[in-house]
C-alpha positions in Angstrom: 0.0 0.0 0.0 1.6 3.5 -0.9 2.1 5.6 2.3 -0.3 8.2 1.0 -2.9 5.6 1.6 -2.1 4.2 4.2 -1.7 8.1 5.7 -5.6 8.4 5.0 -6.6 5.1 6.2 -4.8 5.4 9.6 -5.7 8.5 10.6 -9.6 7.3 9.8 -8.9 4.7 12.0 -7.4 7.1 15.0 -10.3 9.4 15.0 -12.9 6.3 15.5 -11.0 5.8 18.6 -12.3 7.6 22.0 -10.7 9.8 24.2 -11.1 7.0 26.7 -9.9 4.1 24.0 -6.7 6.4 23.6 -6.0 6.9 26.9 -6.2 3.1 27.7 -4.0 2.4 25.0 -1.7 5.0 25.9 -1.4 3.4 29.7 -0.6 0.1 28.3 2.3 1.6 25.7 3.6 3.6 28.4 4.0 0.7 31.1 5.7 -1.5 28.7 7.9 1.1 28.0 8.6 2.0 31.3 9.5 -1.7 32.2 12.2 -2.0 29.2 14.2 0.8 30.1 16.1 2.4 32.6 16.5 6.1 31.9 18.7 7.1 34.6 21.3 9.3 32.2 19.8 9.0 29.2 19.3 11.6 26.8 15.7 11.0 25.4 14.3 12.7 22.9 10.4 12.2 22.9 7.4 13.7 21.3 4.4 15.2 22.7 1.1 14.6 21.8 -0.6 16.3 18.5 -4.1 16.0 20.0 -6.1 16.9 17.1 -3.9 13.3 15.2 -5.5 11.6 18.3 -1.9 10.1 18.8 -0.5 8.3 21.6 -0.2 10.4 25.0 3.4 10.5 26.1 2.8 13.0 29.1 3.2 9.9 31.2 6.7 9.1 29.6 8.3 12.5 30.5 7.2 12.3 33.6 8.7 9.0 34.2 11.8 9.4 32.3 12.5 12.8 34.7 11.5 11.0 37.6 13.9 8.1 36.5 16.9 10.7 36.3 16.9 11.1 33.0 17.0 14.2 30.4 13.7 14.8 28.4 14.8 16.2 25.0 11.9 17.9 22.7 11.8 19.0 19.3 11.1 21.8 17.7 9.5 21.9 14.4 10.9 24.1 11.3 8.8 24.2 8.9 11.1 25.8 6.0 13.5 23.2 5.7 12.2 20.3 7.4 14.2 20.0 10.7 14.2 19.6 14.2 16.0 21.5 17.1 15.8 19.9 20.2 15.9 21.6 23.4 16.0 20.5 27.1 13.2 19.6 28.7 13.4 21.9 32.0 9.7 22.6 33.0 6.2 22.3 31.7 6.2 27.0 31.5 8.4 25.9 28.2 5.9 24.4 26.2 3.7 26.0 23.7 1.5 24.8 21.0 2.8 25.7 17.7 0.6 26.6 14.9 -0.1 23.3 13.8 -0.9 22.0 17.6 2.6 20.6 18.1 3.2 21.0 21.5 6.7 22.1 21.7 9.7 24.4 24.0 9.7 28.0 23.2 13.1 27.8 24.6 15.9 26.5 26.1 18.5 24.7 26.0 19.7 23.3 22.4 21.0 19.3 22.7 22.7 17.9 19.6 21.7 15.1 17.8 25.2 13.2 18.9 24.3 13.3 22.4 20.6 11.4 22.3 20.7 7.5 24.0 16.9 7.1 22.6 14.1 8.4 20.1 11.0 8.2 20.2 9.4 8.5 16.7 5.9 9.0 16.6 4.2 6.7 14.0 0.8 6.1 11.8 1.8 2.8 11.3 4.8 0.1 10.5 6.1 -2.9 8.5 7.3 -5.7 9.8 11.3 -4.8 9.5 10.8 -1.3 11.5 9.9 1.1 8.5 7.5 3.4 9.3 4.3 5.7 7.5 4.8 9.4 9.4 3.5 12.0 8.4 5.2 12.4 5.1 7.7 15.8 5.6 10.6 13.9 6.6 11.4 15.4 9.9 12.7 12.1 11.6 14.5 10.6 9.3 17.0 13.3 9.0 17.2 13.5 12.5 17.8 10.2 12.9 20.7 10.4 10.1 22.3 12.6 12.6 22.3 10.5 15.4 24.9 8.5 17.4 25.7 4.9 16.3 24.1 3.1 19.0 21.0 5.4 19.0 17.9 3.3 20.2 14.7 5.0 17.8 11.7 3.3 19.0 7.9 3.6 17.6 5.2 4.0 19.6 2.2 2.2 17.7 -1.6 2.7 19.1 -2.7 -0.7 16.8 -0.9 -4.1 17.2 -0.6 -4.4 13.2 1.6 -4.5 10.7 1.2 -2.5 7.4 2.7 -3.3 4.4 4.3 -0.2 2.7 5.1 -0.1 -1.2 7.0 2.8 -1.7 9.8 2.8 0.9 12.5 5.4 0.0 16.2 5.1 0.2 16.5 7.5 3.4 13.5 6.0 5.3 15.6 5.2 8.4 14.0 1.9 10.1 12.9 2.0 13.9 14.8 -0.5 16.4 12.1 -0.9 18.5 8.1 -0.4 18.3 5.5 -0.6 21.0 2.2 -1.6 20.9 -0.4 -1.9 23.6 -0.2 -5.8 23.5 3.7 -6.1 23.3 7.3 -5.0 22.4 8.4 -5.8 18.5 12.6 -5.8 18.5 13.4 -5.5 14.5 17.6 -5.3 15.1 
């Protein structure tokens, strides 16, 4: 299935989903995340919610990675030229929602890419060797590229299914590890 089809189809799928339905799942991703890692020192770099794509809450996960001692790192969207700059996660007054209801830092700290332990990628959905349909700019996958060898990226996946996708590209950049609210899928 092309990725622009699979785009539509996924995000019909997310908005049949209720608040409550979301926030179940959400609980179940987050725990099984929470027992596979230790954080303590870890540079994470995670997304926050875009509530209007009724994706995954990960409110849970910073709070638990701070608690665990380690260092939230969030992204900040540029539009112009597809990037990411990723800023310290220091307190919730830092947040904003940006024009296209990301929320994201309005300032801080900047982290480079080099220094992140783990990624969280947010995800419509995935194959069955880690390759994921997001949202179609990019974004990820050149942060990724710029990221330290031994760089966990992980998906976090609201379905437990596996989507075939037809028109991979050479600079899709597969996950490591993906989530699901019934289990933990390792692709390395």
């Amino acid at each position: 299935m092309l990725k622009s089809d699979i785009r539509k189809l996924i995000k019909e799928k997310r908005t049949g989903l209720s608040p409550f339905e979301i926030t179940r799942i959400s609980s179940q991703v987050q725990a099984l995340v929470m027992d596979s890692f230790s954080f303590k020192g870890k540079y994470v770099s995670l997304y926050l919610p875009i509530e209007k794509q009724c994706e995954i809450n990960t409110y849970g996960l910073l709070e638990g990675i701070t608690l665990q001692g380690g260092h939230v790192v969030l992204s900040k969207s540029n539009f112009t030229d597809h990037t990411l700059s990723l800023v310290l996660y220091e307190g919730s007054n830092q947040l904003e929602l940006s024009s296209f209801g990301i929320p994201e830092p309005k300032l801080g700290r900047i982290i480079p890419e080099a220094k992140l332990d783990l990624v969280f990628v947010p995800l419509l959905a995935i194959n069955q060797n880690g390759h994921r349909v997001g949202y179609g700019k990019g974004f990820y996958d050149r942060l990724l590229s710029k990221c330290k060898k031994d760089c966990l990226f992980i998906g976090l996946n609201l379905f437990d299914e596996f989507t075939e996708i037809s028109d991979l590209h050479q600079d899709d950049i597969p996950l490591h590890i993906c989530f699901t609210p019934k289990g933990k899928y390792d692709f390395r």
